[in-house]
C-alpha positions in Angstrom: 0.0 0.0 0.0 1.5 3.7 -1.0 2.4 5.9 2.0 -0.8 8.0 3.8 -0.7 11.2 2.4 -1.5 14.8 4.3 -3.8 17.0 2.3 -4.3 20.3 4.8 -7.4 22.6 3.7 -6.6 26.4 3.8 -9.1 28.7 2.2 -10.0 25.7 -0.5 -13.0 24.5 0.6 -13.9 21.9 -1.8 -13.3 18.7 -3.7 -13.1 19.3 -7.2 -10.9 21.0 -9.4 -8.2 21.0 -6.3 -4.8 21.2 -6.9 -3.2 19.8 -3.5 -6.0 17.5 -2.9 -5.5 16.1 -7.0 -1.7 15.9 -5.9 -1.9 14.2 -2.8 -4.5 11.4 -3.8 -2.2 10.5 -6.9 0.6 9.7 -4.4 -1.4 7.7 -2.4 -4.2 7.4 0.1 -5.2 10.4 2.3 -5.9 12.1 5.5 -7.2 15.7 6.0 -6.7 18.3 7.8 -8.0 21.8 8.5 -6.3 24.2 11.1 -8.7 26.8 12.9 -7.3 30.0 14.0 -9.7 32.4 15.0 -7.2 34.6 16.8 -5.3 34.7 13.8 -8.4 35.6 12.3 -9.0 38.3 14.3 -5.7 40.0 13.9 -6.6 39.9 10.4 -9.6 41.3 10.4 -11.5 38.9 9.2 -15.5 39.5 9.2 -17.8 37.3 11.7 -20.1 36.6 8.6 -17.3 35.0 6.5 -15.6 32.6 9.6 -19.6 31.6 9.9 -19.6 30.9 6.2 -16.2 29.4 6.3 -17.4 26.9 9.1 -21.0 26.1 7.7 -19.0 25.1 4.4 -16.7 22.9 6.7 -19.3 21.0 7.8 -20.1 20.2 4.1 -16.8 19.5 2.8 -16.7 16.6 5.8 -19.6 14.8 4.8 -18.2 15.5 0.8 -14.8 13.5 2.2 -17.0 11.2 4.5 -18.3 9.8 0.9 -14.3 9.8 -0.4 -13.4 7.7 2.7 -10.9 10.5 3.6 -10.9 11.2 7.5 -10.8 14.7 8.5 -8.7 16.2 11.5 -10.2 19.2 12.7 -7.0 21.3 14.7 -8.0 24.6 16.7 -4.3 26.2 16.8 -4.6 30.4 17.7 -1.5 31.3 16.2 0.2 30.4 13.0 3.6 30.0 14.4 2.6 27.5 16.8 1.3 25.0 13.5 4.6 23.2 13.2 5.1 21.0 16.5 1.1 20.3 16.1 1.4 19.0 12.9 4.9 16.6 13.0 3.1 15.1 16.2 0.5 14.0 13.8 2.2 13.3 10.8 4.5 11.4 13.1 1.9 9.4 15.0 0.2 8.5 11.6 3.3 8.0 10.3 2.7 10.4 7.4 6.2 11.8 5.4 4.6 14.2 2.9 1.5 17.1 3.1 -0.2 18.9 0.2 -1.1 22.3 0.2 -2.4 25.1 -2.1 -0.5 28.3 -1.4 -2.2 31.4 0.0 -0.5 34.7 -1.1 -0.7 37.0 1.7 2.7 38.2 3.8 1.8 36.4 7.0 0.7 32.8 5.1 3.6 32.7 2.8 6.0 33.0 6.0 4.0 30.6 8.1 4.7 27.8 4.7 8.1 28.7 4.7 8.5 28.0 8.6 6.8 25.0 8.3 8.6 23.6 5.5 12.1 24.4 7.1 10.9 22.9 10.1 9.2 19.8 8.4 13.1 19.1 6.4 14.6 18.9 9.8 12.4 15.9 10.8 12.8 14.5 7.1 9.0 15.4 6.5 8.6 17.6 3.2 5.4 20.2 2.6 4.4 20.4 -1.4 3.0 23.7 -1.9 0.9 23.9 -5.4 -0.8 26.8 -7.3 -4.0 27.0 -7.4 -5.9 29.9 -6.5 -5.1 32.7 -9.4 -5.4 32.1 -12.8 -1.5 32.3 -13.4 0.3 31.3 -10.9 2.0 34.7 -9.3 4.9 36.0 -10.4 4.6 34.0 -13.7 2.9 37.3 -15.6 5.9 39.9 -16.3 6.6 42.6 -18.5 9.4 42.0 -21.7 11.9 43.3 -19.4 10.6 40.8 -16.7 9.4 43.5 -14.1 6.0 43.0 -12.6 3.2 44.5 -14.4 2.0 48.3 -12.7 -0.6 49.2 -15.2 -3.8 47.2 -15.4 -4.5 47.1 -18.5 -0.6 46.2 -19.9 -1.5 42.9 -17.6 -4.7 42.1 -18.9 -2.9 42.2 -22.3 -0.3 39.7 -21.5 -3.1 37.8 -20.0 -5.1 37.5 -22.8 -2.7 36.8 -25.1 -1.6 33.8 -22.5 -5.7 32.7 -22.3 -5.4 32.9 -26.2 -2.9 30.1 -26.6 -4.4 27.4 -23.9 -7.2 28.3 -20.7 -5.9 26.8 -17.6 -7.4 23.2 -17.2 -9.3 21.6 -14.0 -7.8 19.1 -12.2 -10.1 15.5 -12.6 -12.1 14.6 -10.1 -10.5 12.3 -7.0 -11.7 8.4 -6.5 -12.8 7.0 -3.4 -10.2 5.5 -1.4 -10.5 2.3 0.8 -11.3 3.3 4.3 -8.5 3.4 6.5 -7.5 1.4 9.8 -6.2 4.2 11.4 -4.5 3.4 15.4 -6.2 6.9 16.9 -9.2 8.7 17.2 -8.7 11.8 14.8 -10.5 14.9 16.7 -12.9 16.2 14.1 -15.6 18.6 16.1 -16.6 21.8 14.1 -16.9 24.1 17.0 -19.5 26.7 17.1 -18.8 30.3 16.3 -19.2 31.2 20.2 -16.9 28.4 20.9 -14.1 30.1 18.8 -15.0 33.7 20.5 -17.2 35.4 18.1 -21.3 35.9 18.2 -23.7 34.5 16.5 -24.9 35.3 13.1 -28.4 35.8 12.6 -29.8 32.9 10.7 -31.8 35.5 7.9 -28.2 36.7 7.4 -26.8 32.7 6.7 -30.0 32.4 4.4 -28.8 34.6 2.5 -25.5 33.1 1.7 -26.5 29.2 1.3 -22.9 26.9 1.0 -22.2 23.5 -1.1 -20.1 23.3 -4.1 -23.6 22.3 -5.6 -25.0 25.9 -4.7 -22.4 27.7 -6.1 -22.4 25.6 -9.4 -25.9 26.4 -9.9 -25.1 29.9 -9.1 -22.3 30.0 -11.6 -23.9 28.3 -14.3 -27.4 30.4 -13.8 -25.0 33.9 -13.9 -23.7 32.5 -17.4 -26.8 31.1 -18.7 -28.8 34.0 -18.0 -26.8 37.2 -16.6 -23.6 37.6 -18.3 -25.1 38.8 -21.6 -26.1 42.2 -20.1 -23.9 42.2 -17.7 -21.8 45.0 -19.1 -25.5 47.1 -18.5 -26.3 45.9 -15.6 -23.7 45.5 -13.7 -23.1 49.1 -11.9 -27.0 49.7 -10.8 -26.7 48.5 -7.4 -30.9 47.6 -8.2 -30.2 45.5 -10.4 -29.2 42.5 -9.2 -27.2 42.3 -12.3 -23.5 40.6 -10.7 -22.5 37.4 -10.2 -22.2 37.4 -6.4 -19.7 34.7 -6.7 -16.8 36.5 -4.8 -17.5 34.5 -1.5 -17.2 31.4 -3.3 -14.4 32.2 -5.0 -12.7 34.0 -1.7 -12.5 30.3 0.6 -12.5 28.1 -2.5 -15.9 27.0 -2.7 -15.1 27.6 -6.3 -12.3 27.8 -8.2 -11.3 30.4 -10.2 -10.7 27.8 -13.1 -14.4 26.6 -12.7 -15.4 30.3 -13.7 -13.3 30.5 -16.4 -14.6 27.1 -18.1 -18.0 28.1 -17.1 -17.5 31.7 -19.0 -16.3 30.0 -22.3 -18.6 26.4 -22.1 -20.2 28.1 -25.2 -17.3 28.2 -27.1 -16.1 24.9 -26.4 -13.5 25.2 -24.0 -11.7 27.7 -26.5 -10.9 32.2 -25.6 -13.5 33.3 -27.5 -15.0 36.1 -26.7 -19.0 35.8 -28.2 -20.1 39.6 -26.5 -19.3 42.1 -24.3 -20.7 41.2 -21.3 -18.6 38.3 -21.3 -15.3 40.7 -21.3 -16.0 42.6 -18.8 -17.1 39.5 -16.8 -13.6 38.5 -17.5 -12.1 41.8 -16.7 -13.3 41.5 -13.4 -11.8 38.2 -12.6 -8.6 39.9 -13.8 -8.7 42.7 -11.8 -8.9 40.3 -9.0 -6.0 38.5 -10.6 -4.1 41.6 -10.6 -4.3 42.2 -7.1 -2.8 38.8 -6.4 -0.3 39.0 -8.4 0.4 42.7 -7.2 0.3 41.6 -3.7 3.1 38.9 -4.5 5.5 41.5 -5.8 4.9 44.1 -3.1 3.7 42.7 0.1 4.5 45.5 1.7 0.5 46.7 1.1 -0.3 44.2 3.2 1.3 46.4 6.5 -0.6 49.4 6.1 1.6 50.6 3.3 0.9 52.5 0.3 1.6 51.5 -2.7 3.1 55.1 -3.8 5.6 55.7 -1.5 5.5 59.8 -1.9 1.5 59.2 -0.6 2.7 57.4 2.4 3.4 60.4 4.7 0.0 61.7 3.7 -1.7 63.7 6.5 -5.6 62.7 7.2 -8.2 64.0 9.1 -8.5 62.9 12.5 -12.6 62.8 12.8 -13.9 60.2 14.9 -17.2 61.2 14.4 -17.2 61.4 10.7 -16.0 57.8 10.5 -18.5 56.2 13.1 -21.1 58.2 10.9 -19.7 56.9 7.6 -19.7 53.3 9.3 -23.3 52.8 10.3 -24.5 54.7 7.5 -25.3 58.1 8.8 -23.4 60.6 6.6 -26.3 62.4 5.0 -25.1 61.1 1.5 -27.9 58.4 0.5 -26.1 56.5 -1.9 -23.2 56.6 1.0 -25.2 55.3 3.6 -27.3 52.7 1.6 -24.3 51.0 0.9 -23.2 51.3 4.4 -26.5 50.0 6.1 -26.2 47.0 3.4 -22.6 45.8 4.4 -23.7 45.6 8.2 -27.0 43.8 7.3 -25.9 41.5 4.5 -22.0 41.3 4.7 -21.8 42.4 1.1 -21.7 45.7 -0.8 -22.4 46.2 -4.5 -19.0 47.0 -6.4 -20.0 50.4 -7.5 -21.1 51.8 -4.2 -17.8 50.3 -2.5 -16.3 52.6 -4.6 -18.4 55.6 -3.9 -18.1 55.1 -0.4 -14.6 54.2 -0.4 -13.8 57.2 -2.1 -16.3 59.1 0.0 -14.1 58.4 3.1 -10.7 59.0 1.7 -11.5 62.3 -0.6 -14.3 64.0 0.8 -13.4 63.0 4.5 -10.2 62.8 3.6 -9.8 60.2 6.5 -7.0 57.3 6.0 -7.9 55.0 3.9 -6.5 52.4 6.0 -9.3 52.5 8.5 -11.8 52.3 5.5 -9.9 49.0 4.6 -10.0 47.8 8.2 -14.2 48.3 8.4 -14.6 46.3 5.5 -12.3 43.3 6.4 -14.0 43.1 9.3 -17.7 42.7 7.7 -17.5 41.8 4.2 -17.9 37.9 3.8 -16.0 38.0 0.7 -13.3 39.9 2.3 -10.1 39.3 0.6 -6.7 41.4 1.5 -5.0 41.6 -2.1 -8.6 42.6 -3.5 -9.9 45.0 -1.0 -6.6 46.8 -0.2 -6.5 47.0 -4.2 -9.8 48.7 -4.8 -9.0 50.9 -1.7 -6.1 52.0 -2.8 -7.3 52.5 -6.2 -10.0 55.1 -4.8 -7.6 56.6 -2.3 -5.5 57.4 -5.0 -2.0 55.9 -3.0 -2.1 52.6 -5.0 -1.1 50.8 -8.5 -2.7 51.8 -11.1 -5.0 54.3 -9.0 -7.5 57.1 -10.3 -6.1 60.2 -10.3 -6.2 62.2 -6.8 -8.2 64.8 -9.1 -10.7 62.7 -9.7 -13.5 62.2 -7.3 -17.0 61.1 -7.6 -19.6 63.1 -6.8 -22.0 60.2 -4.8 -24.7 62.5 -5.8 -24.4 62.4 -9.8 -23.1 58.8 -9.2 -26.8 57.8 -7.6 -28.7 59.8 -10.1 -26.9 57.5 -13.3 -26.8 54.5 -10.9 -29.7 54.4 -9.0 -32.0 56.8 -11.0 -35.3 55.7 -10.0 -33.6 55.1 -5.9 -35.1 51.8 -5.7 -31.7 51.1 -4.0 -31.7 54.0 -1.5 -35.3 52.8 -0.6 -34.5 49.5 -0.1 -31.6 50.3 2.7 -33.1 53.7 3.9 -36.7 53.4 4.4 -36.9 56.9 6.0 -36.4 58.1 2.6 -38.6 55.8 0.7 -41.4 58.6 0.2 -39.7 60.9 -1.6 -39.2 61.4 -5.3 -37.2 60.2 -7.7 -34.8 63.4 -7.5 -35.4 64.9 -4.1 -34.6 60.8 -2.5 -30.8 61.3 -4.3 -29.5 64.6 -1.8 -33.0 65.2 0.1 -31.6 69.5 1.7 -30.1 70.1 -0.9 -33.5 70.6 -2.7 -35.7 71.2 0.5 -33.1 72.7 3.0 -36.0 72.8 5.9 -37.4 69.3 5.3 -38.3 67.5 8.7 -36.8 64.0 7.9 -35.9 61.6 10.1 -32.6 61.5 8.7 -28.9 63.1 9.3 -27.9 66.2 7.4 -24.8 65.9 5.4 -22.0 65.5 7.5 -19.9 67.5 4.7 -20.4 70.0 1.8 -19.5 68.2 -1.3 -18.1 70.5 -3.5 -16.4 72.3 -0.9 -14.9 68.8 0.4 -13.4 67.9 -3.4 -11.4 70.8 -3.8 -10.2 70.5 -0.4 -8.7 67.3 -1.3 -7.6 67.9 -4.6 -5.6 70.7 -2.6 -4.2 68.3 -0.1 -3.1 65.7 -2.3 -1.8 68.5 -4.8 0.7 69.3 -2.2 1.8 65.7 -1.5 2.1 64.6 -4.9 3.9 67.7 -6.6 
């Protein structure tokens, strides 16, 4: 019989198309493990709402390996440097020599795998680390003078040009294996989110994000049957329902990235072709998210609270508690602003576009740091993912690669009229304003200066607010 084999779960929740787990069953018969770490977790911000969704998926990938005849060790270890002596004492009294992982790209994860695998070669164990959740592995997509990509769009060029010659194939499906007769009891509880420390997530906020690799098939294959077509027109009103909401199945590996891809060009036979536009801007926005990643790999320093322009990072903000415990909870004045606000804490999910008004919202015309912005949302998104949301925050702040211009700032109120024109949105997440019309519902004063609303004034002016920005930055970036 071939030597047991150690496949450890990360943020990979699933069975198919799975590098490590394809990997590790090819060398021979398996065990799995997952490592719990919720005050690792908490140093990284991570949002109740997505360890919730993270353990409810847990307890479906078990009963997916139940049927694979693959046991499942369940570890609860606080802190990543303390993995090491937990895991040689099991791969030592299972007498295992090898363990399969996909690599996770953030700072702190890639120097927890290489203390693990220094520590592993002293005691003759190894760790095999595999690619899997980018398109391209990272580092892999460089310029003809080999230098990391800074522009977004040079990327997506060498990207498409690298789709053009072969997509990126899914790894087959695993057989079941002959149950093992193991010589321990393997500890495989799923604790409780009050067990690891955290409360309770309402169970209308769980309906709302069902788990299963079965659910977000369906989801996927619904998005590309009867979405992506319009998406291109669709997908910026926040009413809409027009995007894929796939980015918490994609974040802890529900999905795979490949699966979305194959999914995206099952109409063409497996072949990059692009039929409409929808389906390119579909893409686009995987590749941003590729971008990031692959950004994130050269540059880690973003992940420590720095910017990715150096001449930005001395920048001086606003110290204005009260205008960022307003902007938080969704009490700014600015509709759009606080709609999207009032959504993240009741859903733990914000439509793209009005991430990006309120992001810039906060780090324009509040000129507060951007950095606490990125901190909020980490700490309630369930898709929250560093390399993505310190991207799109320092896109809007202006301090990161391939940023909008500091001079350019939206106005949340013109952004809501083209967006949200009829404020179906708005009326949906601020029900104090649902009576009002079509233009008065976008900036109530501004129209009716004395209206008795229940409802907070604007905490700032907004035209006054964007040139006092463009002034600040103008003196940091010149």
């Amino acid at each position: 019989m071939p030597p047991l084999q150690l496949i450890w779960f990360r943020q990979d929740l699933r069975i198919h198309d799975h590098a490590a787990l394809w990997h590790a069953r090819q060398a021979g018969p398996c065990i799995a493990l997952v490592i719990l770490s919720p005050a690792q977790w908490q140093l990284h911000n991570d949002a109740t709402i997505k360890i919730d969704f993270y353990l409810r998926q847990l307890k479906a990938l078990q009963q997916q390996l139940l049927l694979l005849n693959i046991p499942l060790i369940i570890e609860h270890i606080d802190y990543w440097h303390n993995v090491s002596p937990s895991l040689l004492i099991w791969l030592n009294k299972l007498n295992i020599q090898n363990v399969h992982a996909n690599i996770e790209y953030g700072d702190n994860e890639h120097h927890r795998d290489q203390l693990i695998s220094e520590y592993l070669t002293q005691h003759k164990k190894t760790l095999f680390l595999y690619h899997d959740r980018s398109i391209f592995q990272v580092g892999s997509i460089l310029s003809k003078s080999q230098q990391p990509y800074k522009v977004f769009g040079a990327f997506k060029k060498t990207v498409y040009e690298q789709l053009n010659i072969c997509l990126p194939q899914c790894f087959p499906s695993v057989d079941s294996q002959h149950q093992l007769q193991l010589n321990c009891t393997l500890p495989n509880k799923i604790p409780t989110l009050t067990e690891l420390g955290f409360n309770d997530i309402a169970p209308e906020q769980q309906a709302l994000w069902p788990i299963t690799e079965g659910y977000a098939w369906k989801k996927l294959d619904d998005f590309i049957q009867h979405d992506v077509l319009d998406y291109d027109q669709t997908r910026d009103f926040p009413a809409a329902q027009g995007s894929s909401q796939l980015s918490p199945y994609l974040n802890i590996g529900i999905l795979s990235v490949r699966q979305c891809l194959h999914a995206l060009f099952s109409s063409s036979h497996g072949q990059f072709h692009l039929r409409h536009h929808g389906q390119q801007i579909w893409l686009d926005e995987l590749l941003w998210r590729e971008f990031y990643q692959h950004i994130l790999f050269h540059y880690p320093q973003i992940s420590k609270g720095k910017s990715f322009k150096p001449e930005l990072q001395q920048l001086k903000w606003r110290d204005a508690e009260s205008d960022l415990i307003a902007w938080q909870h969704g009490h700014t004045g600015i509709p759009i602003v606080d709609a999207g606000m009032r959504q993240l804490l009741a859903t733990g999910w914000m439509h793209n576009r009005v991430r990006m008004i309120s992001a810039m919202f906060l780090s324009k015309n509040l000129l507060i740091d951007w950095r606490l912005g990125e901190q909020w949302f980490m700490q309630h998104l369930i898709d929250g993912d560093l390399a993505a949301n310190n991207g799109g925050w320092q896109w809007c702040a202006s301090t990161g690669v391939d940023a909008v211009p500091y001079f350019r700032i939206f106005n949340p109120m013109t952004q809501s009229q083209r967006f949200d024109p009829h404020g179906h949105y708005i009326r949906q997440w601020l029900p104090e304003l649902k009576h009002l019309d079509n233009k008065t519902i976008h900036m109530p004063y501004q129209y009716q200066p004395d209206m008795q609303l229940n409802y907070p004034k604007p905490i700032v002016d907004l035209k006054q607010s964007r040139l006092r920005a463009i002034e600040h930055f103008r003196l940091h970036v010149n």
